[in-house]
C-alpha positions as CSV (number, residue, x, y, z in Angstrom):
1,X,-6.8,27.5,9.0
2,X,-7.1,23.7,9.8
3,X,-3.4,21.8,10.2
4,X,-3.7,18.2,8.6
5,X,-0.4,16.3,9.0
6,X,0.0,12.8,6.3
7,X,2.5,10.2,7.6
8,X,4.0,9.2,4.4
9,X,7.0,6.1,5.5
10,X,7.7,4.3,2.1
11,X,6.6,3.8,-1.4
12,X,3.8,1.6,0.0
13,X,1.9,4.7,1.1
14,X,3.0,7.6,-0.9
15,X,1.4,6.4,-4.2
16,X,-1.9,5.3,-2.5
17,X,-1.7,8.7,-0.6
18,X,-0.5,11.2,-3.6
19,X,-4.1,11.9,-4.8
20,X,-4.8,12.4,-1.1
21,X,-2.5,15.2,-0.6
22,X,-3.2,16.4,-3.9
23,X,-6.9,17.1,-2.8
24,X,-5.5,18.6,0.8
25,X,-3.2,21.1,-1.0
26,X,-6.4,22.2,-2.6
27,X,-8.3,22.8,-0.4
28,X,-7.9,27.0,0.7
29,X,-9.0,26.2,4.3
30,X,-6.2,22.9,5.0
31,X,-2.4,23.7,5.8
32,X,-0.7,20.4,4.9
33,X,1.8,18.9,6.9
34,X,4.0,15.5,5.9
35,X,5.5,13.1,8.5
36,X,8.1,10.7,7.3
37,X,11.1,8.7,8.7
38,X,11.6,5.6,7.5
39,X,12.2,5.3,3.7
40,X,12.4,8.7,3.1
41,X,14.4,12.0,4.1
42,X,12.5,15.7,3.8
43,X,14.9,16.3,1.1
44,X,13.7,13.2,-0.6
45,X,10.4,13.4,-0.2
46,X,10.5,17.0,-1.0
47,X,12.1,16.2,-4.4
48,X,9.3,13.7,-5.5
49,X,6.3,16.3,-4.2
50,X,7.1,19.5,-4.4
51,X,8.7,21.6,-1.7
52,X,5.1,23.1,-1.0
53,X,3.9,20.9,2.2
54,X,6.0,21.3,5.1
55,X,7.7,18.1,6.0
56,X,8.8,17.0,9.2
57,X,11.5,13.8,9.4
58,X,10.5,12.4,12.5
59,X,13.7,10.0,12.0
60,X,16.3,10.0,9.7
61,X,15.9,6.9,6.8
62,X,16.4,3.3,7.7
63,X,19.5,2.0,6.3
64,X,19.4,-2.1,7.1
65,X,16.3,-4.1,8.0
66,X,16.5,-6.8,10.9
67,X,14.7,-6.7,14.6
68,X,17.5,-4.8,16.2
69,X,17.2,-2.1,13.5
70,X,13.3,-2.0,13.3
71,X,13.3,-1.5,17.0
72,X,16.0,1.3,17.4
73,X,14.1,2.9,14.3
74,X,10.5,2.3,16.7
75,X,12.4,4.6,19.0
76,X,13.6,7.6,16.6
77,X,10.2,8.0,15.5
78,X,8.6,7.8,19.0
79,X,11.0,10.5,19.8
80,X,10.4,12.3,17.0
81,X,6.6,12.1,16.9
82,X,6.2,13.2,20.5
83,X,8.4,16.2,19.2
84,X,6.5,17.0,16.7
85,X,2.9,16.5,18.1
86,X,4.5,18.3,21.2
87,X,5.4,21.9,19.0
88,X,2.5,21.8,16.4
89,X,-1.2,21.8,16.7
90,X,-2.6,19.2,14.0
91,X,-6.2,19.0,14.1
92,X,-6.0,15.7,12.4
93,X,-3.7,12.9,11.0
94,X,-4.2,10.6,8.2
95,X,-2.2,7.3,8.0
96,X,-2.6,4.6,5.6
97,X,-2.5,0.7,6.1
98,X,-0.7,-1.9,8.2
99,X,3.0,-1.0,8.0
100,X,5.2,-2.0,11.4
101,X,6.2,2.1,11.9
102,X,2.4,3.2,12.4
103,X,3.1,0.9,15.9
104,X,5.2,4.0,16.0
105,X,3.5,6.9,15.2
106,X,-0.2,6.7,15.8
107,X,0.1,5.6,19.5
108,X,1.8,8.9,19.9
109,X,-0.8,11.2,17.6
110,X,-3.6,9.4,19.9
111,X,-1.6,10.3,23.4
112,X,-1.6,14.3,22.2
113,X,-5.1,14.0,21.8
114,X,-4.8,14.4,17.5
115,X,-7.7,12.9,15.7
116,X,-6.5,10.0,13.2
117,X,-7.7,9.1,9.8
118,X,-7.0,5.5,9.1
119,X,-7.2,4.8,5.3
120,X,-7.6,1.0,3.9
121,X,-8.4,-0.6,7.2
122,X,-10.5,-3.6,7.5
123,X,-8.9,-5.1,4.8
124,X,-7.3,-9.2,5.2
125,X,-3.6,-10.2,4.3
126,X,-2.6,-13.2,6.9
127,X,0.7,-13.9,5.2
128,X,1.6,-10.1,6.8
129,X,2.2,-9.2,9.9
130,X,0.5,-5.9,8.2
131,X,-2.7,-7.7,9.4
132,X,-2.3,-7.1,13.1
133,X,-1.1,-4.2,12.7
134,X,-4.0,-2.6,10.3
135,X,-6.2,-3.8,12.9
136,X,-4.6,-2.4,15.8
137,X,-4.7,1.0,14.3
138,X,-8.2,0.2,13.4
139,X,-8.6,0.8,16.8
140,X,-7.0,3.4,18.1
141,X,-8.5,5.9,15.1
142,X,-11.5,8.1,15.0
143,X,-13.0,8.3,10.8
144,X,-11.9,5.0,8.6
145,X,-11.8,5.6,5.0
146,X,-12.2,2.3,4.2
147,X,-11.9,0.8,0.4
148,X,-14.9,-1.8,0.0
149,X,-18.3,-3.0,1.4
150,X,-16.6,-6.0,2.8
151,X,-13.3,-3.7,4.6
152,X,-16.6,-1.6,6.0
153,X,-18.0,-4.3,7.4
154,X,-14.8,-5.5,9.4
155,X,-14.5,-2.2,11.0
156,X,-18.1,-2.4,11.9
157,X,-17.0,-5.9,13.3
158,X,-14.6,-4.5,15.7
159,X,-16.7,-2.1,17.2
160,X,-16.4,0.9,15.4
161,X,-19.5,3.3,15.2
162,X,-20.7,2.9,11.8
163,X,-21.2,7.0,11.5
164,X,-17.6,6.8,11.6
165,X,-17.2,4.4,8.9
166,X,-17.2,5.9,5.0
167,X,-16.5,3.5,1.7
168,X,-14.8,5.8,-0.8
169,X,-12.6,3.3,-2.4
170,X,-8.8,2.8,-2.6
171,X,-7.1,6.6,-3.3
172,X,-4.4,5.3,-4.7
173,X,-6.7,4.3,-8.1
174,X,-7.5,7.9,-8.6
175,X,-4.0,8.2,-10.3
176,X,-4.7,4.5,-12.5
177,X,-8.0,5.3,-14.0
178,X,-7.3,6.8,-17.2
179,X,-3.2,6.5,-17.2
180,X,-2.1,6.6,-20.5
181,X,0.1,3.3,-21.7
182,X,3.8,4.3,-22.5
183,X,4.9,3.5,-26.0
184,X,7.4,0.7,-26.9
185,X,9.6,3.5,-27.7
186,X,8.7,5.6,-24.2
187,X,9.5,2.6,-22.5
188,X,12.7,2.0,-24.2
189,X,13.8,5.6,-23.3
190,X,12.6,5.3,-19.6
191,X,14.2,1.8,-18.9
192,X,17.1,2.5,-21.4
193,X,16.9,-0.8,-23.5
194,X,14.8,-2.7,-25.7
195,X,11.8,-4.5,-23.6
196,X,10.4,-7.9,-25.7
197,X,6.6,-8.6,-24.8
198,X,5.0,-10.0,-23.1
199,X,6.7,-7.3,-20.1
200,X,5.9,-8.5,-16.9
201,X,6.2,-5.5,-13.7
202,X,7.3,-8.0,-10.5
203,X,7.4,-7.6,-6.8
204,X,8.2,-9.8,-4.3
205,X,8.0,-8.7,-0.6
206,X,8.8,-11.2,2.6
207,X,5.8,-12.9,3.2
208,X,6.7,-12.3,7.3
209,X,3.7,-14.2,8.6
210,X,3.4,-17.1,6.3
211,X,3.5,-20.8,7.6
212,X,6.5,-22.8,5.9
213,X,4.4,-26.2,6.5
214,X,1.0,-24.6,3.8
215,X,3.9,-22.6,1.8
216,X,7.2,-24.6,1.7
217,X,10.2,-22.3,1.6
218,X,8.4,-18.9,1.8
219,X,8.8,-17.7,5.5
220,X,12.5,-19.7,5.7
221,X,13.9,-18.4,2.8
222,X,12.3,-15.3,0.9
223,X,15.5,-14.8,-1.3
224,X,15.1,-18.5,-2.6
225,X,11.2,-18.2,-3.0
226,X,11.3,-14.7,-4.4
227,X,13.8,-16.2,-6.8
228,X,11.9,-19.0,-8.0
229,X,8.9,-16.7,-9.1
230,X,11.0,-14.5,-11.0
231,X,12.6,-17.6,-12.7
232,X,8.5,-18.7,-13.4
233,X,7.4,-15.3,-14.3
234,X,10.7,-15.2,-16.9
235,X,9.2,-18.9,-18.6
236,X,6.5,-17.1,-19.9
237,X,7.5,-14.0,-20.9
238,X,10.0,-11.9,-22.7
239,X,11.2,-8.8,-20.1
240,X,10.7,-8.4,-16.2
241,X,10.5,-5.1,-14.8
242,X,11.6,-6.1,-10.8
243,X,10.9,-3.3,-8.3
244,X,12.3,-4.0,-5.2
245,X,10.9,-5.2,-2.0
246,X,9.3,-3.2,1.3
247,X,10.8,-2.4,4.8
248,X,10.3,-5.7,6.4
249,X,12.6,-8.3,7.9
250,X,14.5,-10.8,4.9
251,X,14.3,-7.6,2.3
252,X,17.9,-8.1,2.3
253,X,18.2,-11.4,1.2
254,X,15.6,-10.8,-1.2
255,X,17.2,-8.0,-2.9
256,X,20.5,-10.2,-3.2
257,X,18.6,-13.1,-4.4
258,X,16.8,-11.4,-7.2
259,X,20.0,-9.7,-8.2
260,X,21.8,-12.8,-8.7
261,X,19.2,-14.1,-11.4
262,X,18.9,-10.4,-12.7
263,X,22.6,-10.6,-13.7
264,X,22.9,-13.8,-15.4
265,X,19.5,-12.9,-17.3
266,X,19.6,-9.6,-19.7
267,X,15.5,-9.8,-19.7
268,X,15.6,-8.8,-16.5
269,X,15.4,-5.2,-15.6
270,X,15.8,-4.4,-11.9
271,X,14.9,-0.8,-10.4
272,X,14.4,0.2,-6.8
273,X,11.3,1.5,-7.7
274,X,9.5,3.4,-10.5
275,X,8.3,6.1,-8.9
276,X,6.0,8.7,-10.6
277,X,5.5,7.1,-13.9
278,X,3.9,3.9,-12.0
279,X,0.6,4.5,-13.3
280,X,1.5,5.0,-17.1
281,X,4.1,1.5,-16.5
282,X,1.7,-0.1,-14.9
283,X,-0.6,0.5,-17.7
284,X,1.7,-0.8,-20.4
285,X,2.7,-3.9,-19.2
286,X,1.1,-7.4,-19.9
287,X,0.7,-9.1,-16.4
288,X,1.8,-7.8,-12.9
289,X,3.0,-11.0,-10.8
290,X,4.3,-11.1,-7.2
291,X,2.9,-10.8,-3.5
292,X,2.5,-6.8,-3.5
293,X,-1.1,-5.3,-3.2
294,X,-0.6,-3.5,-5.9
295,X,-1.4,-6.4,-8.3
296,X,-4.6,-7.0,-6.4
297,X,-5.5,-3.5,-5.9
298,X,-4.1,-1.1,-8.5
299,X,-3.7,-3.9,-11.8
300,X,-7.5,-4.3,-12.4
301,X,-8.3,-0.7,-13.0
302,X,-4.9,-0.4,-15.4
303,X,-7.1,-3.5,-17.1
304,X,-3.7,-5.7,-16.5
305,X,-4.2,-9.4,-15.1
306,X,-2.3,-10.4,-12.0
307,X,-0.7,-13.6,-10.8
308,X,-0.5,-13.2,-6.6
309,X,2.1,-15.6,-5.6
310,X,2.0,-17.1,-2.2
311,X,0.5,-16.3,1.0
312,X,1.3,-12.7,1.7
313,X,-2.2,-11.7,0.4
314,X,-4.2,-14.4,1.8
315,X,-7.4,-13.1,2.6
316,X,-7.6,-10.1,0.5
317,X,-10.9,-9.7,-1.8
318,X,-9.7,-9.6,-5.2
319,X,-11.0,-9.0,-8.9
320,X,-11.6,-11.9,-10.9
321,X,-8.3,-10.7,-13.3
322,X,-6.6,-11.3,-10.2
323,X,-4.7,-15.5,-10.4
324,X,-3.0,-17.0,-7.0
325,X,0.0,-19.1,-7.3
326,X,1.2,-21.4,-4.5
327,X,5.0,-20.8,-4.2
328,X,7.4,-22.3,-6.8
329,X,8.7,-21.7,-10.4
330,X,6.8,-24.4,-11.8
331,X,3.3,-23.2,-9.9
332,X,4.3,-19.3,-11.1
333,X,4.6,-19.8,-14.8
334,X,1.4,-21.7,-15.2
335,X,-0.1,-19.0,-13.4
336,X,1.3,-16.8,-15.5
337,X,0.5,-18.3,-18.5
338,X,-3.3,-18.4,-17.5
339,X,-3.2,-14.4,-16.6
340,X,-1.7,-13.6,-20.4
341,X,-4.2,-15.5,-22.1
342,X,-7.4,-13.5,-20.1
343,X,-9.2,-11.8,-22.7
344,X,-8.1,-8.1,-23.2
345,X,-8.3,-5.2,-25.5
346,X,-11.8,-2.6,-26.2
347,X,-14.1,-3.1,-23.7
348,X,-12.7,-5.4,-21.5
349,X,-13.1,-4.2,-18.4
350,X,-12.2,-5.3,-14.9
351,X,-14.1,-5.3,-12.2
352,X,-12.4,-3.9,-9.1
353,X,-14.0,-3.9,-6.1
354,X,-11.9,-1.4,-4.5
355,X,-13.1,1.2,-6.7
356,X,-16.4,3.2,-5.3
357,X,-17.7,5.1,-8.6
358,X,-20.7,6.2,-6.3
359,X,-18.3,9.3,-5.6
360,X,-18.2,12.5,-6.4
361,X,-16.4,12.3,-9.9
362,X,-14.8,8.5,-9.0
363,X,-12.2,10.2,-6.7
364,X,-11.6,8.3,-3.5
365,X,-9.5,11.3,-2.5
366,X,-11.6,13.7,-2.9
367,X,-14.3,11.8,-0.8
368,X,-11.7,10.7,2.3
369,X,-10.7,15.0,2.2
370,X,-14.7,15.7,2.3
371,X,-15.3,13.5,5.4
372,X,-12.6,14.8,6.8
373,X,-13.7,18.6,6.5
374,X,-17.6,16.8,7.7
375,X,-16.4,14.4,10.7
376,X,-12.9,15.4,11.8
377,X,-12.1,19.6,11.3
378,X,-15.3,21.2,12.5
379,X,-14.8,19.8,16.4
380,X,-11.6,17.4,16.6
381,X,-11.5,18.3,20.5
382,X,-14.6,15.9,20.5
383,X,-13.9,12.6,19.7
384,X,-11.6,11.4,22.5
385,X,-15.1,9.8,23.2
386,X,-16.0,6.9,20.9
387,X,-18.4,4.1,21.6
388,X,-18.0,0.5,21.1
389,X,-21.1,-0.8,19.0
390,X,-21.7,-4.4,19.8
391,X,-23.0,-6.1,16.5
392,X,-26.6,-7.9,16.3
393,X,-27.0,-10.7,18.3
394,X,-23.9,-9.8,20.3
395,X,-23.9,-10.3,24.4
396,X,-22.2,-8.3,27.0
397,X,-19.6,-10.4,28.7
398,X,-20.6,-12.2,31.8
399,X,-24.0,-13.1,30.1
């Protein structure tokens, strides 16, 4: 019996990774382990997945966001991470992305010798600090399960062996493709009012790298900028579903922001976050708007346009249903406009180039567990080892 252990830290992972663990809980051969400790507790995370996996809180959850708190939190989950490591065997860990905790966490998994599985790396979002951070653990990991030809290629760029290098797409679209649209009167019933079209689904997360000279107001004030989308994306339509931010620094004053329009506007409905019906939401609205990757990465296989506000995403390959926006109500709403009139309906289709159909049945997950069970389980004591391939044309320094 192989032990795989899945850090899971906050929504931003857990709906890329459910099809991942879904395929590991499959598999007779894989006992499945979950890490969390920042947005979640094992009791939460427990409740949204079953009580199947065994779940280890590294740290208990994060209850206010600023540098002090981010750095006691870095030390819980070092503590609890060496614990961890320290009392169970894993013969691999799979993380996903760029968020600040992995600093955390896959240091630790690399000191006790565990093999890690870095999914969506290689990937560009220079209003993020994700950036350095996806990077970094670029780095310290042994198999990427990366998400498209161009991610591939900036792994290869920093020296990773390209036998350790597979493109099987983003995981989290394994649970979009097909997702059945909710009714007007589903909706109704899971939002408990009346939603007028055109619905817009909005997220706005602090752009924590941006430059406030190219993007006026964004890095000083997320509340105010994050407040003058919504007030754009509300111009053009008729109900705005706002979920609310991730686990960085100014969440806080965007939260506070986005409630003050919420509750002098009834179109707005604001939720923490939608959970398990994201796919079949996401499928039913008209447009997705905001700075979250989930309009550039998830919204084109849903077949819903996108307006990306901002710099948060800077970088990041997109589909061509996929609008930017430069910060500001006015800039939001005639971005908005533009994404509702794209045509839609049978047999429009998207073209998402995060989506490798080359796969066994479409299913990223399916393909990240498989080179798992290839690369990682059949000699993880192996790869402490890895070489640094220098790219064509490259010199050795000092020549």
């Amino acid at each position: 019996m192989h032990h795989v252990a899945v850090f899971v830290g906050t929504r931003a992972d857990l709906g890329p990774l459910e099809p991942v663990l879904s395929a590991l809980r499959r598999r007779p051969g894989i006992a499945l382990h979950l890490l969390t400790g920042v947005a979640f507790d094992a009791a939460s995370l427990a409740e949204r997945l079953g009580a199947e996996p065994e779940i280890h809180a590294l740290a208990p959850p994060l209850r206010s966001l600023d540098r002090d708190a981010v750095a006691a939190q870095g030390e819980l989950l070092v503590a609890g991470a060496h614990r961890v490591f320290a009392e169970h065997r894993f013969d691999a860990l799979v993380v996903l992305g760029d968020r600040w905790e992995l600093l955390f966490v896959v240091p630790q998994a690399f000191l006790h010798g565990i093999p890690i599985v870095h999914l969506h790396g290689g990937e560009v979002t220079e209003g993020a600090l994700d950036e350095r951070v996806r990077h970094a653990v670029t780095k310290l990991a042994d198999l990427h399960c990366v998400a498209s030809a161009d991610a591939a290629a900036r792994v290869r760029q920093l020296g990773e062996p390209p036998e350790r290098i597979v493109r099987t797409g983003a995981p989290g679209l394994d649970r979009i493709a097909g997702a059945a649209p909710l009714s007007d009167a589903e909706l109704r019933e899971r939002f408990g009012r009346e939603l007028a079209r055109p619905i817009a689904l909005f997220t706005y997360h602090p752009p924590t790298s941006a430059n406030p000279g190219e993007d006026p107001g964004a890095a000083a004030d997320p509340g105010a900028a994050a407040a003058a989308a919504l007030r754009g994306v509300l111009d053009r339509t008729g109900t705005v579903i706002v979920t609310a931010p991730g686990y960085d620094t100014g969440r806080e004053r965007i939260i506070a922001a986005l409630r003050h329009v919420a509750d002098g506007e009834p179109r707005v409905i604001p939720v923490d976050s939608i959970g398990a019906d994201f796919p079949r939401v996401l499928a039913s609205v008209d447009v997705v708007a905001g700075n979250s990757s989930s309009g550039i990465i998830e919204a084109p296989t849903a077949l819903v346009p996108s307006v990306d506000i901002g710099q948060r995403q800077q970088g990041r390959l997109r589909a061509d249903s996929v609008l930017h926006a430069d910060e500001g109500r006015e800039n939001v709403a005639r971005a908005v406009e533009a994404a509702l009139a794209l045509p839609r309906g049978p047999g429009r289709r998207f073209g998402n180039p995060y989506r490798n159909d080359a796969g066994p049945d479409g299913s990223a997950a399916e393909q990240i567990v498989a080179a798992i069970e290839s690369s990682i389980l059949p000699a993880p004591d192996t790869l402490r080892m890895k070489p640094f391939r220098t790219l064509p044309g490259g010199t050795a320094l000092g020549e």
